[in-house]
MMTF fields as JSON, N, C-alpha, C and O atoms, coordinates in Angstrom:
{
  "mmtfVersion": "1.0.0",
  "mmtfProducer": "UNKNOWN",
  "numBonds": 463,
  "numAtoms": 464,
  "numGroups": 116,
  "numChains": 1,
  "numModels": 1,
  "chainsPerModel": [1],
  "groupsPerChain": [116],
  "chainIdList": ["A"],
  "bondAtomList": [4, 2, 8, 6, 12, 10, 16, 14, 20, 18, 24, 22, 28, 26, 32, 30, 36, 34, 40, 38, 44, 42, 48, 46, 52, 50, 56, 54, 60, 58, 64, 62, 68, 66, 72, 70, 76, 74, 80, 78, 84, 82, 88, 86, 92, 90, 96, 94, 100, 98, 104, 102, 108, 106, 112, 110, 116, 114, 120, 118, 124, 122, 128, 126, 132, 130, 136, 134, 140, 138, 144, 142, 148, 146, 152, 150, 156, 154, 160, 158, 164, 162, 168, 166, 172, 170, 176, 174, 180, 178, 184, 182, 188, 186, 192, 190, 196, 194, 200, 198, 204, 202, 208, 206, 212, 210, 216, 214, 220, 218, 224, 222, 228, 226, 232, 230, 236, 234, 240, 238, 244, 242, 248, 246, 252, 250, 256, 254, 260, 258, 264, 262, 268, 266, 272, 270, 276, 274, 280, 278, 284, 282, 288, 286, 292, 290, 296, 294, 300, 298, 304, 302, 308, 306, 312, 310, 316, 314, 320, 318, 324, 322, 328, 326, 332, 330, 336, 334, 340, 338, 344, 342, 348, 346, 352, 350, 356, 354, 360, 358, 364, 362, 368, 366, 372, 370, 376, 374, 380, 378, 384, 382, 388, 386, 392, 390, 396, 394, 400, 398, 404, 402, 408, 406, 412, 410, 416, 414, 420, 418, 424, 422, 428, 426, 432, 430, 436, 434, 440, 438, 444, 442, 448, 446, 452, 450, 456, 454, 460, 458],
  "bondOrderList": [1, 1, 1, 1, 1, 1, 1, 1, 1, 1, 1, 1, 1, 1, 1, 1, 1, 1, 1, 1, 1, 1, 1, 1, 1, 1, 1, 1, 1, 1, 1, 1, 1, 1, 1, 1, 1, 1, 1, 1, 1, 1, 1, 1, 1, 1, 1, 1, 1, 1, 1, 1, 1, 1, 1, 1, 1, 1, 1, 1, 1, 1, 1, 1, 1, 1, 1, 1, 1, 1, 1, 1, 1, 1, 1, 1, 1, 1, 1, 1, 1, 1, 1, 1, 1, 1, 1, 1, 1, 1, 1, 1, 1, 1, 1, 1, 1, 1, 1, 1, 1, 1, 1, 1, 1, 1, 1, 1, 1, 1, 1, 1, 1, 1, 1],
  "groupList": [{"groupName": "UNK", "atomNameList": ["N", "CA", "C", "O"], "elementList": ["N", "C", "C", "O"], "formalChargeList": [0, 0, 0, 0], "bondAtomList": [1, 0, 2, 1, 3, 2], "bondOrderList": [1, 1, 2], "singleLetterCode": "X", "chemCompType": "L-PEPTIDE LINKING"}],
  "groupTypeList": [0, 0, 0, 0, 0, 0, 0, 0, 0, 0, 0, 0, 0, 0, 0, 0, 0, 0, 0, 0, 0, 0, 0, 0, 0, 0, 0, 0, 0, 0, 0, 0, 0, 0, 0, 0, 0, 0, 0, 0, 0, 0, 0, 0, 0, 0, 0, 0, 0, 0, 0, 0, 0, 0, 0, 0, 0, 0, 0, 0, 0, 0, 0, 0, 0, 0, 0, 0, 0, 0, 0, 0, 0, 0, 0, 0, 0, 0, 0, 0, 0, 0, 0, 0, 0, 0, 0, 0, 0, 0, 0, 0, 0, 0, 0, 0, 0, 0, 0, 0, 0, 0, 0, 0, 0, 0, 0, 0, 0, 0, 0, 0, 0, 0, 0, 0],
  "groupIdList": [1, 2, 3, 4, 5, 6, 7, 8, 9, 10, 11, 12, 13, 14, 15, 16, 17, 18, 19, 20, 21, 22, 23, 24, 25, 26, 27, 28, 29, 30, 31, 32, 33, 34, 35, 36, 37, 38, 39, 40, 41, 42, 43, 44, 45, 46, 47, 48, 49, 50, 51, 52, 53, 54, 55, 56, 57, 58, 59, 60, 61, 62, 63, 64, 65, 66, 67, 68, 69, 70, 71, 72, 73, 74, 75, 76, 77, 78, 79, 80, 81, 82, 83, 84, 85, 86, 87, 88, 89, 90, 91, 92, 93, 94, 95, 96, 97, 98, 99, 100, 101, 102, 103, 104, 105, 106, 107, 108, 109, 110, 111, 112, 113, 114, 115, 116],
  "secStructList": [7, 2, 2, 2, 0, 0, 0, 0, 0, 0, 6, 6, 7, 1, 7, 2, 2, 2, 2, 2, 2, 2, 2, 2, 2, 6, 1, 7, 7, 7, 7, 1, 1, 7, 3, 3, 7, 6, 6, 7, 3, 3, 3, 1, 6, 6, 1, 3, 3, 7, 7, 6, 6, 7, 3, 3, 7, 1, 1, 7, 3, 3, 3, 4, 4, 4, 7, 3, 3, 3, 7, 1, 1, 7, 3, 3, 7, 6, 6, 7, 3, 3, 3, 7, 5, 7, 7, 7, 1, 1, 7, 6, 6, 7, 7, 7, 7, 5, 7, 7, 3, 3, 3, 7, 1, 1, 7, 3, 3, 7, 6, 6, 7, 3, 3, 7],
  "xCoordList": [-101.408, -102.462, -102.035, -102.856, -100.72, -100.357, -100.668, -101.028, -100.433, -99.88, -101.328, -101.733, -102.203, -103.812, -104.082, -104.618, -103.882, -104.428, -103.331, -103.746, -102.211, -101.803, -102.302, -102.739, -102.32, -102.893, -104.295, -104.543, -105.226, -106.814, -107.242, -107.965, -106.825, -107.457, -106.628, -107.016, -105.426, -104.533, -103.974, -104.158, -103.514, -103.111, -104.261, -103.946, -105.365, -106.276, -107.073, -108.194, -105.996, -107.01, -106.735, -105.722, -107.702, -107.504, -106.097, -105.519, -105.722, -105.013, -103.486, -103.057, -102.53, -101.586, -100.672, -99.858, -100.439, -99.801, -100.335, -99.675, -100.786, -101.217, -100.951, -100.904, -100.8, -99.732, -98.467, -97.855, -98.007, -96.873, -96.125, -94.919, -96.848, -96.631, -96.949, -96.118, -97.853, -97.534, -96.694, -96.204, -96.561, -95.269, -94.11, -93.718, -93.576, -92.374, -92.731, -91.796, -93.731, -94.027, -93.934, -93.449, -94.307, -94.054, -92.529, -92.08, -91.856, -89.985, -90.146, -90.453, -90.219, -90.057, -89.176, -90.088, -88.318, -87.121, -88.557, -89.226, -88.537, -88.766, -88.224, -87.973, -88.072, -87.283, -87.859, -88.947, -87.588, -88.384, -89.073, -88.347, -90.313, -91.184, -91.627, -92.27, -91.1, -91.896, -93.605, -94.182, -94.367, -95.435, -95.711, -95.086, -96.854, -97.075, -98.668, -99.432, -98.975, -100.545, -101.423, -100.749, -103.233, -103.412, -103.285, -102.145, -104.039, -104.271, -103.354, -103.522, -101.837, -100.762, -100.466, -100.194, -100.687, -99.968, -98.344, -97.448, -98.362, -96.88, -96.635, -97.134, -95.489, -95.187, -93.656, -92.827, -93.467, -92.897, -91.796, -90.574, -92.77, -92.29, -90.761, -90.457, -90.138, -89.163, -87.849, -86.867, -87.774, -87.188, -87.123, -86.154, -87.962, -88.193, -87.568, -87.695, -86.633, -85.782, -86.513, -86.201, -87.428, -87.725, -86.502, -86.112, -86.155, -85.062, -86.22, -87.423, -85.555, -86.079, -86.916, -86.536, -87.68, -88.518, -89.449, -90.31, -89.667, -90.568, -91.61, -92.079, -92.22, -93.507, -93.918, -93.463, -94.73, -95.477, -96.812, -97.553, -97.646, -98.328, -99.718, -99.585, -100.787, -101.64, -102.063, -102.107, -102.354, -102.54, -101.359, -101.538, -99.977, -99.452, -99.128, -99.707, -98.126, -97.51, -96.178, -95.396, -95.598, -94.374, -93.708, -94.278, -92.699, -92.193, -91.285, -90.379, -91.122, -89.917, -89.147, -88.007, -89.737, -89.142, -87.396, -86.577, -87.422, -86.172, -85.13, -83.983, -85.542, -84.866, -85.425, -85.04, -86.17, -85.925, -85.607, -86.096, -84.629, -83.965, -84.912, -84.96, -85.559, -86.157, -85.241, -85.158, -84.347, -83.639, -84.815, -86.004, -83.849, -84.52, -84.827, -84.124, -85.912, -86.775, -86.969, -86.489, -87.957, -88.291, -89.862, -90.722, -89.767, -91.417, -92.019, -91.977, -92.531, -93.577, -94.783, -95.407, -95.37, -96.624, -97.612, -97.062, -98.865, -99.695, -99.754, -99.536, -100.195, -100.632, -99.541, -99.836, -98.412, -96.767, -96.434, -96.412, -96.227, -96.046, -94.162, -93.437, -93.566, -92.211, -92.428, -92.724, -92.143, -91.651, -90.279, -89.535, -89.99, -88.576, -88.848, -88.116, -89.805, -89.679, -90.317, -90.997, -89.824, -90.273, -90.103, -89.918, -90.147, -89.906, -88.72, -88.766, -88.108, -87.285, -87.903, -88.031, -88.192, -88.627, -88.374, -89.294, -86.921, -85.743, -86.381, -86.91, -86.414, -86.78, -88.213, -89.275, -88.231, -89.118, -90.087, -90.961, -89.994, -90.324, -90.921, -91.848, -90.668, -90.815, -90.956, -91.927, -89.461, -88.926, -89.346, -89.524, -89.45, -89.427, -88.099, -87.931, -87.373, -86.439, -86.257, -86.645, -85.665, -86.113, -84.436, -83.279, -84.84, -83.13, -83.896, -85.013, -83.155, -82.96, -83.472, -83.353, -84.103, -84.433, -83.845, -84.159, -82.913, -82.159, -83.007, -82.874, -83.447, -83.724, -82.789, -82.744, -82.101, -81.284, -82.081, -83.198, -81.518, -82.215, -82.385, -81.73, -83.59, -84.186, -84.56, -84.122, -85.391, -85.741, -87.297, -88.084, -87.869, -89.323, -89.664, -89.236, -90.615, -90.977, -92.864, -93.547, -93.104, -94.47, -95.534, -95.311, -96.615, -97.646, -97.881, -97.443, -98.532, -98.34, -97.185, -97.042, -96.362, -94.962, -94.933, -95.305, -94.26, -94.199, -92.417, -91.736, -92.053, -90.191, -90.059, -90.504, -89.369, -89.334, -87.221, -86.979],
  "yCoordList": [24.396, 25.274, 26.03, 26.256, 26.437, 27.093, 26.194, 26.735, 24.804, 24.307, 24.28, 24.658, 23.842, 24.339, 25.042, 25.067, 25.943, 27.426, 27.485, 27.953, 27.051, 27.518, 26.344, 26.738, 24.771, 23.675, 23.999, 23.976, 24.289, 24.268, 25.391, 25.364, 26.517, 27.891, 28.623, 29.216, 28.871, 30.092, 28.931, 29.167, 28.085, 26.933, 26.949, 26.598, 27.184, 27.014, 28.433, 28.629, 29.382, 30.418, 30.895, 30.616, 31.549, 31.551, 32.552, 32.551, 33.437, 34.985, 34.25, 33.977, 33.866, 33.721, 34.421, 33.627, 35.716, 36.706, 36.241, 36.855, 35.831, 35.698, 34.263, 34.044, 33.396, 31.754, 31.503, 30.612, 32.617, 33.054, 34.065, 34.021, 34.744, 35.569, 34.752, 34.988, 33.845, 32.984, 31.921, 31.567, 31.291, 31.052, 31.253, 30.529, 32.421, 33.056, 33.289, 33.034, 33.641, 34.203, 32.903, 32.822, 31.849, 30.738, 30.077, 28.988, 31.238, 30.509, 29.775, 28.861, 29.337, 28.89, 29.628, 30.2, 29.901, 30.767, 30.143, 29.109, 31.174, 30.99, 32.173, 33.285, 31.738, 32.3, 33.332, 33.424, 34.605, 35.098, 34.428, 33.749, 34.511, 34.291, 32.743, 32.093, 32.339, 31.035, 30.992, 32.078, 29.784, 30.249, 28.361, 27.365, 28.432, 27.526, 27.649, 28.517, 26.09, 26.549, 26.085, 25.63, 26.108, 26.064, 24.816, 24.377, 24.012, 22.739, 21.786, 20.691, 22.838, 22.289, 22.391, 23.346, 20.81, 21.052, 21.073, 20.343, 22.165, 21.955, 21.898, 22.425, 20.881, 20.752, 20.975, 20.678, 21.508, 22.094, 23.247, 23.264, 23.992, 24.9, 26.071, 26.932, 25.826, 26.731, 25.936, 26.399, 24.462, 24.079, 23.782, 23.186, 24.102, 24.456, 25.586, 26.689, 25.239, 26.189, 25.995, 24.907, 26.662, 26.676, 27.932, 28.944, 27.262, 28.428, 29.275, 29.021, 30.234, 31.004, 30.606, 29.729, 30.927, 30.645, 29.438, 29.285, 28.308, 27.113, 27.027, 27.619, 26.115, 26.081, 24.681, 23.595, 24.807, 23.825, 23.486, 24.361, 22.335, 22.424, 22.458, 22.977, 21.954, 21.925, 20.645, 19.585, 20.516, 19.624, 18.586, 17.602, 19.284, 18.553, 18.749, 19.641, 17.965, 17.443, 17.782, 16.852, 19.197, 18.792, 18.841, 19.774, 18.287, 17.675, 17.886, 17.081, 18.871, 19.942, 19.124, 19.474, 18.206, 17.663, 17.243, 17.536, 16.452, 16.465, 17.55, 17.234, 18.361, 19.983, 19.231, 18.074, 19.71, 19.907, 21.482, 22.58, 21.069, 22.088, 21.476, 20.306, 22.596, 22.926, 23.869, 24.993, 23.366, 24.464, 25.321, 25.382, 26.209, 27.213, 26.513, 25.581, 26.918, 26.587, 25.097, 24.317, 24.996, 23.201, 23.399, 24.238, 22.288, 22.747, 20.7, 19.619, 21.114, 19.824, 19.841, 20.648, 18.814, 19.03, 18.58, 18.026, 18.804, 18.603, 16.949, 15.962, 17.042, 15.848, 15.051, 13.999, 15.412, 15.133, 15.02, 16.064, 14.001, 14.129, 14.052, 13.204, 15.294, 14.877, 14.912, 15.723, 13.839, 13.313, 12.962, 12.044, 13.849, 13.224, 12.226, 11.936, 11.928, 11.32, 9.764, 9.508, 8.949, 7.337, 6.62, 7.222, 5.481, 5.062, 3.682, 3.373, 3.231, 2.31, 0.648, -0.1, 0.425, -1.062, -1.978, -2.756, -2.277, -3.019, -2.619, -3.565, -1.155, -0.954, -1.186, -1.093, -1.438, -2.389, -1.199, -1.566, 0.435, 1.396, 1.845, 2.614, 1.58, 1.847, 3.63, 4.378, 3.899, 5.209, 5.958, 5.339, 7.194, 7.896, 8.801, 9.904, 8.384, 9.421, 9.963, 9.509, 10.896, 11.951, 12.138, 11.897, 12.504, 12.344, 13.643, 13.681, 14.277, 15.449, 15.094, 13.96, 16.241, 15.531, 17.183, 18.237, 16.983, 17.946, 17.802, 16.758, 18.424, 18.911, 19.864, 21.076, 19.257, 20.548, 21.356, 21.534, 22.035, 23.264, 22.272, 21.245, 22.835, 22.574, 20.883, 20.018, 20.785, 19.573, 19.255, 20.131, 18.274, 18.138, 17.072, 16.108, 16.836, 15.657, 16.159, 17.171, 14.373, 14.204, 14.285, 14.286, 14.34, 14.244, 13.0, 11.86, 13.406, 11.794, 11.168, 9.948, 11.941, 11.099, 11.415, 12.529, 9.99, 10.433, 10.097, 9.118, 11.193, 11.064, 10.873, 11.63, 9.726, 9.817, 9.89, 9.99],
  "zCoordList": [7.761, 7.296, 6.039, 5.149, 5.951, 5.142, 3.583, 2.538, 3.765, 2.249, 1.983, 0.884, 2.95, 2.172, 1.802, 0.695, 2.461, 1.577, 0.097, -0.964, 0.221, -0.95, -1.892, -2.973, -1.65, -2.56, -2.93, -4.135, -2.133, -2.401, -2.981, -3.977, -2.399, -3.342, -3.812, -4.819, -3.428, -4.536, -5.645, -6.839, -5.373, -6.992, -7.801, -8.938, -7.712, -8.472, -8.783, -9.254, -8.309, -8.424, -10.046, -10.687, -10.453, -12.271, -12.663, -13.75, -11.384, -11.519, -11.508, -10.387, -12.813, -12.944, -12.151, -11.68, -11.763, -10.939, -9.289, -8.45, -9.021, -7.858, -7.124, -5.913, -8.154, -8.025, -7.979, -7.391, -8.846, -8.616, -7.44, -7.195, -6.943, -5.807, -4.641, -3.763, -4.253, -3.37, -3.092, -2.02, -4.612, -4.643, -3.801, -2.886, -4.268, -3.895, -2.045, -1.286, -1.587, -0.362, 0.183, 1.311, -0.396, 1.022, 0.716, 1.073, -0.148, -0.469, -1.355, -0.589, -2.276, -3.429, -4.535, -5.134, -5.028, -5.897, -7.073, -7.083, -7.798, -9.537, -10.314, -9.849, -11.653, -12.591, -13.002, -12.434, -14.083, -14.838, -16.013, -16.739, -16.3, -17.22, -17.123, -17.948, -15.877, -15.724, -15.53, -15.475, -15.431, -15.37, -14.669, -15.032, -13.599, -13.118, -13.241, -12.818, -14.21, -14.746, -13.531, -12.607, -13.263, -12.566, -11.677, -11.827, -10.752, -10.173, -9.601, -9.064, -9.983, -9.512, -7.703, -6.975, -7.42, -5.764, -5.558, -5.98, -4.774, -4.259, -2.678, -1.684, -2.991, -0.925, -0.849, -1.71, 0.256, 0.766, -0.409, -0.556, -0.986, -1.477, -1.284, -2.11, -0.211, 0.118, 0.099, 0.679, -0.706, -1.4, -2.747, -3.216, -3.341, -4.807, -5.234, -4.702, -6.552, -7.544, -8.769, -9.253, -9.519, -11.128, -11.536, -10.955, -12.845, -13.344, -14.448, -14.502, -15.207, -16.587, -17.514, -18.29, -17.586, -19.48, -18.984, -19.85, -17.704, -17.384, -16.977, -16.005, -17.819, -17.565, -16.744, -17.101, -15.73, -15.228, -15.584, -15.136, -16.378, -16.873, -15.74, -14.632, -16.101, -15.533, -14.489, -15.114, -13.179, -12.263, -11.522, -10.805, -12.045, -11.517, -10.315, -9.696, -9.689, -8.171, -8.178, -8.374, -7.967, -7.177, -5.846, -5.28, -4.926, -3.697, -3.484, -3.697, -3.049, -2.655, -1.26, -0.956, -0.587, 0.274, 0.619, 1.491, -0.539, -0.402, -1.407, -1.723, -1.659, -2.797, -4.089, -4.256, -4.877, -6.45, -7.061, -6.796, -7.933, -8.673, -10.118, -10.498, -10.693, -12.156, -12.624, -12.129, -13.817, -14.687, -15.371, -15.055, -16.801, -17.42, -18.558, -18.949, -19.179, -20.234, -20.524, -21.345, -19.423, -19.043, -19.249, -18.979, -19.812, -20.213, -19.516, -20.103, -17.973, -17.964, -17.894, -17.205, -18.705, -19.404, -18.061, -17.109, -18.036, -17.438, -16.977, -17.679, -15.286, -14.878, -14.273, -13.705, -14.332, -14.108, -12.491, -11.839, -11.971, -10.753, -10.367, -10.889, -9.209, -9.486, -7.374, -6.496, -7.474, -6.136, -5.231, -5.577, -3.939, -3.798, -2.523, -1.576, -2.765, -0.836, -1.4, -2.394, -0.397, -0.277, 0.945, 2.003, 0.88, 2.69, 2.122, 0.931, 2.698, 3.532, 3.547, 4.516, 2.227, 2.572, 3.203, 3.453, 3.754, 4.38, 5.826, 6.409, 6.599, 7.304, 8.202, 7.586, 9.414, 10.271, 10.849, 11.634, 10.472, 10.723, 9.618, 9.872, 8.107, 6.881, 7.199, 7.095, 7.639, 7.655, 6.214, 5.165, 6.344, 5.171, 4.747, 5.266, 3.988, 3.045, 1.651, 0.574, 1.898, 0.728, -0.277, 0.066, -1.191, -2.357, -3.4, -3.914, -3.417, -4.506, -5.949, -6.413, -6.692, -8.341, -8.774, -8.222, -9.928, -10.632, -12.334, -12.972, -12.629, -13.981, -14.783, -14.575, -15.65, -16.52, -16.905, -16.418, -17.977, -18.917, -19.948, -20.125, -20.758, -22.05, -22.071, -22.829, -21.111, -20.63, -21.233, -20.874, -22.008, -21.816, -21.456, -22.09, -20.234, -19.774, -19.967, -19.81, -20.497, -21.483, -20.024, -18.814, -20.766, -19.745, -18.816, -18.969, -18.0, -16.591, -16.649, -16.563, -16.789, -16.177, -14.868, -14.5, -13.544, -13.016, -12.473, -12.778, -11.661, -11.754, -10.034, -9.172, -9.871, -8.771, -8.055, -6.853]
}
């Protein structure tokens, strides 16, 4: 229930201060002066690190599942999906596992990229 309310109406709500404060309330670490624009879904937020000065552009996807670390002054552009989870093709269960995505500092990744 929670990631709805935060995917469907506070990610999209217009009040920059108020995306950011839920943010942080469902555990998510962010930096100072980061800014996460609107339409962006996030899952499982209380493994998400954004560092200083980053911006998340507009509508993207990120997947805290397996930890992403966002350094400081990363700028990804709108529409950007960053994913840590996949399944086990080999596997007869097509298990799902998850692997970490590390972003340095002073990083720019283009629009609709997606990083898996």
């Amino acid at each position: 229930m929670d990631a709805f309310i935060l995917n469907t109406i506070i990610m999209n709500f217009p009040c920059h201060a108020l995306r950011l404060f839920a943010c942080r309330y469902f555990g998510m670490q962010i930096g100072n002066n980061s800014t996460i624009l609107r339409g962006t879904q996030v899952r499982k937020p209380q493994q998400i690190i954004i560092g200083n000065h980053t911006i998340i552009g507009w509508n993207c996807r990120i997947d805290g599942r397996g930890g992403l670390y966002i350094g400081s002054n990363v700028n990804i552009s709108s529409y950007c999906i960053l994913e840590t989870g996949s399944h086990d093709i080999r596997s007869s269960y097509f298990e799902a596992n998850f692997k970490p995505i590390h972003i340095e500092d002073r990083v720019w990744i283009g629009t609709r990229a997606i990083i898996l």
